[in-house]
C-alpha positions as CSV (number, residue, x, y, z in Angstrom):
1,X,-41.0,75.6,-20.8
2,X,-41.6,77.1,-17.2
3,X,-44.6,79.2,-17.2
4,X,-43.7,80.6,-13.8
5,X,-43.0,84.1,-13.4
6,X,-40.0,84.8,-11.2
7,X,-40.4,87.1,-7.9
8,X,-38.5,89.8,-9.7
9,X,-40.5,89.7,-12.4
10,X,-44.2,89.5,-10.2
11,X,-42.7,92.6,-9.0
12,X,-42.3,94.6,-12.1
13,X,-45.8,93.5,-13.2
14,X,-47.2,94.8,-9.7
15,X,-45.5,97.7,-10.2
16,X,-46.2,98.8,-14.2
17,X,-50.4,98.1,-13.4
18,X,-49.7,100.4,-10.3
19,X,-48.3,103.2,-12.1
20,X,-51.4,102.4,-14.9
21,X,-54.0,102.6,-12.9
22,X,-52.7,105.8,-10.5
23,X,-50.8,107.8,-13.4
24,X,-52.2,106.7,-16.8
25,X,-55.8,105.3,-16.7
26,X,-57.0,109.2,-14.8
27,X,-55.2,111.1,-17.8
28,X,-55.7,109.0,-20.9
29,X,-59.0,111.0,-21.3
30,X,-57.1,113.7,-21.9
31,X,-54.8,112.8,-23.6
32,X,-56.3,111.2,-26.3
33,X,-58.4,114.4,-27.0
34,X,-55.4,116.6,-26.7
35,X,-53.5,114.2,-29.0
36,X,-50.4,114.2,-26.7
37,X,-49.3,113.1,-23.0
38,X,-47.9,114.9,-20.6
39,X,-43.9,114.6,-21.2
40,X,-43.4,114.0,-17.2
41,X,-44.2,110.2,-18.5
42,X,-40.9,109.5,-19.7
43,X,-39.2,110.9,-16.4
44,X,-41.5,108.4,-14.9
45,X,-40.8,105.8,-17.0
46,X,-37.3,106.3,-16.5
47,X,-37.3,106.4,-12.6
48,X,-38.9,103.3,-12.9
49,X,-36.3,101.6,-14.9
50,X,-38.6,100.6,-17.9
51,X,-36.5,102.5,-20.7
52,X,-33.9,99.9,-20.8
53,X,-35.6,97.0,-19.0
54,X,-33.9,94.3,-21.0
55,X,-30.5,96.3,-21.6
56,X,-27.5,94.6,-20.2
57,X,-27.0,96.7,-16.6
58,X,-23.2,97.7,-18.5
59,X,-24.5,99.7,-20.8
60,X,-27.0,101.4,-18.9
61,X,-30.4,99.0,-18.8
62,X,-31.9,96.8,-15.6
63,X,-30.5,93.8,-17.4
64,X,-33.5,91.9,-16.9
65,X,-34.8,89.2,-19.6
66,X,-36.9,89.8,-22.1
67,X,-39.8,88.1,-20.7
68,X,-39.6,91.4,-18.5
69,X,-40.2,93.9,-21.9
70,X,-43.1,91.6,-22.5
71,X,-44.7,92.5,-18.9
72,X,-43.8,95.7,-19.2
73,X,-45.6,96.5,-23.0
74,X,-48.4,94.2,-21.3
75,X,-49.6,96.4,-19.0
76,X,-49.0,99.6,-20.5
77,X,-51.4,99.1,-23.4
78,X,-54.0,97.9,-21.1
79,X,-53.4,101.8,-20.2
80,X,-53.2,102.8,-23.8
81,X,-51.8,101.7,-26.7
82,X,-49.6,104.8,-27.6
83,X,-47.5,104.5,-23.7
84,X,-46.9,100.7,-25.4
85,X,-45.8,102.1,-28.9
86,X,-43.4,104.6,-27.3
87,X,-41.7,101.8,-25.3
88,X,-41.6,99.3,-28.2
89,X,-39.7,102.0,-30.6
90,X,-37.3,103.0,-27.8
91,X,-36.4,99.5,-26.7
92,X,-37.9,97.2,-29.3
93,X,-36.5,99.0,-32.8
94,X,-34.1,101.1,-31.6
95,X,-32.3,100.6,-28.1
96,X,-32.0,96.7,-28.8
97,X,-31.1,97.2,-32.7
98,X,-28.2,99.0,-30.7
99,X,-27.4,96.3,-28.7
100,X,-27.2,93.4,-31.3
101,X,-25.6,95.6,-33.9
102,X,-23.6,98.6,-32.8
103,X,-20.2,99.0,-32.6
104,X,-18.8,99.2,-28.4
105,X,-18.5,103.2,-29.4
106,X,-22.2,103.4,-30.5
107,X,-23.4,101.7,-27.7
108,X,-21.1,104.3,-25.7
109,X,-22.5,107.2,-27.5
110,X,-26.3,106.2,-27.7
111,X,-27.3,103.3,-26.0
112,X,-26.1,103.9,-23.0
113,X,-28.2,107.4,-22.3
114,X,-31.1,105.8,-23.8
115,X,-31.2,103.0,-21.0
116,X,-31.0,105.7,-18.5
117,X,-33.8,107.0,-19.9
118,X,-31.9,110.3,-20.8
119,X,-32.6,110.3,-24.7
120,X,-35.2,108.8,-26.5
121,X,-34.9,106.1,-29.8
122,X,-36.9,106.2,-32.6
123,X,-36.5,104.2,-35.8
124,X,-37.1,105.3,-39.6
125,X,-37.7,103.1,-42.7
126,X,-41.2,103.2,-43.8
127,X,-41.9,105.8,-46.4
128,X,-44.6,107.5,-48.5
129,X,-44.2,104.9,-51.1
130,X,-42.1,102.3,-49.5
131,X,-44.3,100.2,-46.4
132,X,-44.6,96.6,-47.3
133,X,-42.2,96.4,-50.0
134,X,-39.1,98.3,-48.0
135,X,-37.2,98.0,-51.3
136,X,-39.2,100.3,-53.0
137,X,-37.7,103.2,-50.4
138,X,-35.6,106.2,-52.0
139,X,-33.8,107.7,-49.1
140,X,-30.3,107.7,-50.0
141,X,-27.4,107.8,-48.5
142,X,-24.3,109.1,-50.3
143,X,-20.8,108.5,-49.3
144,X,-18.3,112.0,-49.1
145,X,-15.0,111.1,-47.5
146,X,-15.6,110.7,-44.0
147,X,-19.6,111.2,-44.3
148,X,-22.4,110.2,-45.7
149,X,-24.9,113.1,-47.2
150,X,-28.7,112.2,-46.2
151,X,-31.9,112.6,-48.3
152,X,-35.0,111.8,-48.2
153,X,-38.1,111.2,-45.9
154,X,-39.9,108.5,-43.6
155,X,-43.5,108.7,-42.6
156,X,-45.5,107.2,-40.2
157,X,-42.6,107.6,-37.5
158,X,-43.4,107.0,-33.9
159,X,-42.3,109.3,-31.4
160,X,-41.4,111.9,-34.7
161,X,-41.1,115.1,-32.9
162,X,-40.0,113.5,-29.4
163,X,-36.8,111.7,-30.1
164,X,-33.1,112.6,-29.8
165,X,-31.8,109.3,-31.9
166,X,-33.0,108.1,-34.9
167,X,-31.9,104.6,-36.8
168,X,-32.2,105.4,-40.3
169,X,-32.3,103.2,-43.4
170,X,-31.3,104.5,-46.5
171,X,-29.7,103.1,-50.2
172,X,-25.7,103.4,-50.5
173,X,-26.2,101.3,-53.7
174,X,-29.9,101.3,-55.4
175,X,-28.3,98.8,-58.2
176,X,-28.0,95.9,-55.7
177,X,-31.7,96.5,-53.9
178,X,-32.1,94.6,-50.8
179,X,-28.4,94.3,-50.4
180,X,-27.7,98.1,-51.3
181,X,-29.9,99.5,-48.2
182,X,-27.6,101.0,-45.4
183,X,-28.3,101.6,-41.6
184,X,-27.4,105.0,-39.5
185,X,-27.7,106.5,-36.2
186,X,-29.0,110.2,-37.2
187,X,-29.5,113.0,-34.3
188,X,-32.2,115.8,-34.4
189,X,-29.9,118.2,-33.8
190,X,-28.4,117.8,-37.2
191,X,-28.1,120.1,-40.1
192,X,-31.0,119.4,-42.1
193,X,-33.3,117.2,-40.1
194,X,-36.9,118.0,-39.7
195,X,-40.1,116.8,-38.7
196,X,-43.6,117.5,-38.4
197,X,-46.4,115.1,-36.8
198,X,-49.4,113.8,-38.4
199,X,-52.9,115.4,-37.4
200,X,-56.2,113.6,-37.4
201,X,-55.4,109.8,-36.7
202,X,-58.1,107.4,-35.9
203,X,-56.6,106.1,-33.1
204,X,-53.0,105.8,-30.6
205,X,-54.0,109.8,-30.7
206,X,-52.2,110.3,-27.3
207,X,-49.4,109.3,-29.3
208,X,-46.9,111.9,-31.4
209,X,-47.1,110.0,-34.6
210,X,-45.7,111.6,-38.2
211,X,-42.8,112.4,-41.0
212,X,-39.4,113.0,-40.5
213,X,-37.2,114.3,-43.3
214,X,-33.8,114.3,-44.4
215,X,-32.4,117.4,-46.3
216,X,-28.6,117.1,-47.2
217,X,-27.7,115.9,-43.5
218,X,-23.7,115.1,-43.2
219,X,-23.8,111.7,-41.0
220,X,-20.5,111.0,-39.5
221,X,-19.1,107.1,-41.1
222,X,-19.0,106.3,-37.8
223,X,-22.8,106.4,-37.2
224,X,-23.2,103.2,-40.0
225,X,-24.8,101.0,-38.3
226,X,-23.7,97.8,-39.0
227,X,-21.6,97.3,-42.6
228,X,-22.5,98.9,-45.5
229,X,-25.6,96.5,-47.6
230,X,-26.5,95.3,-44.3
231,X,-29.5,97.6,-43.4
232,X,-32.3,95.1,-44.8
233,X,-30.7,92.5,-42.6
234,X,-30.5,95.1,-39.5
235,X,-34.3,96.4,-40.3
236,X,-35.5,92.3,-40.1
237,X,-33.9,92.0,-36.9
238,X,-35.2,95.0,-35.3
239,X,-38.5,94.0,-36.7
240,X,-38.5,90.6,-34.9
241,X,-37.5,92.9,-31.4
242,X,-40.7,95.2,-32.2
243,X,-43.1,92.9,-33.2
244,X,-42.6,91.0,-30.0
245,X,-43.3,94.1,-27.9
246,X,-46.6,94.6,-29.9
247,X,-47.6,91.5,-29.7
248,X,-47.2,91.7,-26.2
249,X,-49.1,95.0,-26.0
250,X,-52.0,93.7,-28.2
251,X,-52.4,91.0,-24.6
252,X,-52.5,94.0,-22.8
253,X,-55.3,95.9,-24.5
254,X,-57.2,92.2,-24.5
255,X,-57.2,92.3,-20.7
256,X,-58.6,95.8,-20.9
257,X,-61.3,95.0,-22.5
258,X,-61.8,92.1,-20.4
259,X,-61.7,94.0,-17.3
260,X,-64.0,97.0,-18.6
261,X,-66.9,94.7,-20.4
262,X,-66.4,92.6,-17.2
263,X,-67.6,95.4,-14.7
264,X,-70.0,96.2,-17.4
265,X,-71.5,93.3,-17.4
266,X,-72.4,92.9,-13.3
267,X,-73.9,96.3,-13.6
268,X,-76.2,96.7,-16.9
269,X,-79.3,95.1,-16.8
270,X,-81.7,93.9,-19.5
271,X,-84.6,92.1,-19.0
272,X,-84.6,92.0,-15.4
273,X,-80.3,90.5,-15.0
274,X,-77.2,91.6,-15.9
275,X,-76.1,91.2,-19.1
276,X,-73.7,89.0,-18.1
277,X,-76.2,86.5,-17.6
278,X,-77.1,86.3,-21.0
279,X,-75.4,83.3,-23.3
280,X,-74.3,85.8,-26.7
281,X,-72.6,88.6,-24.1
282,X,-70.9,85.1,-22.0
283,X,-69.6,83.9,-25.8
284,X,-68.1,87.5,-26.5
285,X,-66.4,87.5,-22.9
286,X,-65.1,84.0,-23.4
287,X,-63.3,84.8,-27.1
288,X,-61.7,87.5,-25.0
289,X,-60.4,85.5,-22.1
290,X,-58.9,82.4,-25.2
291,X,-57.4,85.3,-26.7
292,X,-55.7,87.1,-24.0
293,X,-54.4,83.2,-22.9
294,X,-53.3,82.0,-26.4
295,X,-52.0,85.7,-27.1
296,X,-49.3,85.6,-23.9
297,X,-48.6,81.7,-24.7
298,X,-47.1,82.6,-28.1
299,X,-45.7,86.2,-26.6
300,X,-44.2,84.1,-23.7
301,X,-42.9,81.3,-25.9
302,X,-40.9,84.4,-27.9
303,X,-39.6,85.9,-25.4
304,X,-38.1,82.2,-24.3
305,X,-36.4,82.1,-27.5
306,X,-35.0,85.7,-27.1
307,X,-33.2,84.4,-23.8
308,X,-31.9,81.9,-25.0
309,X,-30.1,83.4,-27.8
310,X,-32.5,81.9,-30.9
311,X,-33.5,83.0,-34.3
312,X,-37.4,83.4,-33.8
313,X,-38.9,84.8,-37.0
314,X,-41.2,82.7,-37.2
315,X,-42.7,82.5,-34.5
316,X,-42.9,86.1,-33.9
317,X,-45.0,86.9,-37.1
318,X,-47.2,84.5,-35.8
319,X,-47.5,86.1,-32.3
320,X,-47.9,89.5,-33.5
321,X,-50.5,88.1,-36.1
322,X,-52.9,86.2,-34.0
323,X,-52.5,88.7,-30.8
324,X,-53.2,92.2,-33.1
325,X,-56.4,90.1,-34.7
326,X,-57.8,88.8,-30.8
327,X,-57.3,92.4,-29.9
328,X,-59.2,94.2,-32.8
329,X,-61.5,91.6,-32.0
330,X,-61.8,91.9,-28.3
331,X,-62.3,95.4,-28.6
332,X,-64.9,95.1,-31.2
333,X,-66.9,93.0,-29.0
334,X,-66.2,95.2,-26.1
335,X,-68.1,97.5,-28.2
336,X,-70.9,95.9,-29.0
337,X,-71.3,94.5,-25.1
338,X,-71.4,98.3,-24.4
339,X,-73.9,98.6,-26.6
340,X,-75.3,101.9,-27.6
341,X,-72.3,103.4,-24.5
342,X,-69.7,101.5,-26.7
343,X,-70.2,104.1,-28.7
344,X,-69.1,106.7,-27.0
345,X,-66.8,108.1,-25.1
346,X,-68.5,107.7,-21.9
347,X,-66.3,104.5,-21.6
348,X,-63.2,103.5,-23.0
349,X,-63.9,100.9,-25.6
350,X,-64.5,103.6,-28.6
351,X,-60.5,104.2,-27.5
352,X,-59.6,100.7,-27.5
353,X,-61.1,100.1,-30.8
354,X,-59.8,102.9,-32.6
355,X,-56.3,102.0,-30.7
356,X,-56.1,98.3,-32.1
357,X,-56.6,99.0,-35.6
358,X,-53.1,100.5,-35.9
359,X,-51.0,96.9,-34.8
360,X,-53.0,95.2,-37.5
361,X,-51.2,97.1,-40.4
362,X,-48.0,97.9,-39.0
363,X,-44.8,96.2,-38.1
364,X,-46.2,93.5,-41.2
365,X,-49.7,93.8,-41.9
366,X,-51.9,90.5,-41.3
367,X,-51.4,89.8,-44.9
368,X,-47.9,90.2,-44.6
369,X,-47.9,87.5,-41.8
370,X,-49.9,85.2,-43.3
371,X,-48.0,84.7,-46.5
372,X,-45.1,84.2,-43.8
373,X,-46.7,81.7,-41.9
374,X,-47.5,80.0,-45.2
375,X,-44.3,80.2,-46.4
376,X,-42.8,78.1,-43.4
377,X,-45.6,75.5,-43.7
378,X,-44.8,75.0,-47.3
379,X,-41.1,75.1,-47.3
380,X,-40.6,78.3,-49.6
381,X,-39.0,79.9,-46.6
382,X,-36.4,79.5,-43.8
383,X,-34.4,80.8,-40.7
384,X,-31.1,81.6,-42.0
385,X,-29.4,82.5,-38.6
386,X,-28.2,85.9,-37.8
387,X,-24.4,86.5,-37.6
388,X,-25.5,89.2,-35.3
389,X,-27.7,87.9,-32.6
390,X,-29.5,89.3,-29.8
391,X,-27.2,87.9,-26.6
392,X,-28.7,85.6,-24.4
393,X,-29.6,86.0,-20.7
394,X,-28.5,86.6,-18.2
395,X,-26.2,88.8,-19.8
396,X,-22.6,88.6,-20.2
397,X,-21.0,91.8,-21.5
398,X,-17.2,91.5,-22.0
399,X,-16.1,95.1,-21.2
């Protein structure tokens, strides 16, 4: 494997930590206590060509790899976690769900303006009583001639009251389970969709965060995404595009905490040096710095496998396990370097605790993951490759 990053995508880094550090790190502040940022962001993050960074250029996107969505969810969350969530549910579950799944008129339709930055993707499958065990969902979806009628709710839906597209899973067949859960593209501006966000989260606050619900919407049969009985298959897939962009993020708010503790450190003093200079602060510092590096090998190693066409399960769980634990961790010892400050809003690490709570539970909770990982080891599970796969790069579209 080449661990060199191209020219191109030096540049994009150099350019994402530039727009962090003049548009994102002076706001958060604000943000986070207002519990929403300033919708100018996604003009920005338009301009900049971030909303479909890994898009083919035909339908829309930059059409770089998807080593490039890594860089990109990188350095956002070292901003904050919530401008990373609102990428990784655009492009991660949504946009690229689009790409490996949708029919050339879907793509049309919705992927196209969301690359351009001109809409904005969401996706909806966990429910009140439905997280872990998706089977367990009650949303249905009930064919009527040339539509299907919509009911039900999701919670916990990122970017609830922002987004234009949703994809929605929902049971055509309860009888059959798994195989009887069903995927479609659903629009706010349809009869009988609402939402309303979720107040009083303990952290991604400067994100819009809540339920969206389902009251007897008509959904034209040409929004199914996919065939019908496919949508567990369609939800997996999307799941290994989204864990990979918070896996990637979780690297990002590592180095945060890195950089903050690390200017912390060469200016408090105890006991007449800088607490640097003391062995139990050095041996928090250095769990950060093998995190952040064994966090980007596996988030790296992913993205590899995405360019090349693969199946990568596996080896996603296991970067979106280990990253989400060094960064809860990171920022729990960023805390406690900080001291009695950590505590506080006076510096950011309060925020960056309360922020990497959140990747630990969802996406797969670490329990989820390591029954996965455990699974592979002992054989009880395999890669059964896709019949739909994520095309490789450089792209090749056949228009």
């Amino acid at each position: 494997m080449n661990f060199d990053f191209s020219e191109e995508q030096q540049l994009l880094r150099k350019t994402v930590r530039q727009y962090v550090d003049d548009e994102i790190i002076p706001n958060i502040a604000k943000w986070d206590a207002t519990g929403g940022f300033d919708s100018k962001v996604w003009e920005r993050l338009a301009d900049l060509g971030f909303m479909g960074v890994c898009i083919p250029e035909a339908y829309g996107g930059s059409g770089m790899d998807y080593n490039a969505l890594a860089i990109i969810c990188e350095e956002l969350e070292r901003g904050d976690t919530a401008f990373r969530t609102a990428v990784s549910v655009h492009i991660g579950l949504n946009s690229m769900t689009l790409m490996q799944w949708g029919t050339e008129q879907q793509k049309q339709k919705y992927l196209v303006p969301q690359a351009k930055g001109e809409k904005i993707g969401a996706f909806g499958l966990t429910e009140p009583g439905a997280g872990s065990d998706v089977a367990a969902m009650t949303t249905t979806a009930t064919r009527d001639g040339d539509e299907y009628i919509l009911k039900g709710q999701k919670t916990w839906i990122s970017l609830c009251d922002k987004a234009d597209n949703f994809i929605v899973f929902a049971y055509t067949d309860k009888s059959k389970k798994h195989n009887g859960i069903s995927a479609f593209m659903v629009e706010r501006t349809m009869k009988g969709f609402s939402s309303k966000a979720i107040k009083g989260k303990y952290g991604i606050r400067a994100g819009n965060t809540g339920e969206i619900f389902f009251d007897d919407i008509r959904v034209p049969a040409a929004n199914l995404l996919g065939k019908e009985g496919e949508g567990f298959k369609i939800a997996m897939s999307a799941l290994d595009n989204g864990r990979f962009t918070v896996a990637a993020g979780a690297a990002g708010l590592i180095m945060a905490c890195i950089e903050t503790s690390v200017k912390y450190c060469n200016e408090r003093e105890t006991f007449g040096k800088p607490i640097g200079k003391h062995q139990l602060v050095q041996q928090m510092v250095a769990k950060m710095e093998a995190g952040l590096q064994m966090s980007r090998l596996l988030v790296y190693r992913v993205g590899e496998l995405k360019n090349k066409g693969l199946r990568n399960t596996r080896e996603t769980s296991l970067a979106k396990w280990q990253a989400c634990d060094f960064a809860n961790q990171a920022a729990d010892d960023a805390v406690q370097i900080h001291g009695a400050y950590g505590y506080s809003d006076d510096y950011p690490v309060a925020r960056f605790l309360r922020n990497s709570k959140a990747p630990v539970i969802y996406e797969g909770t670490r329990e989820i993951h390591t029954i996965m990982q455990a699974e592979y080891v002992l054989g009880y599970r395999e890669d059964k490759k896709l019949s739909n796969m994520l095309p490789k790069w450089p792209f090749e579209i056949d228009q």
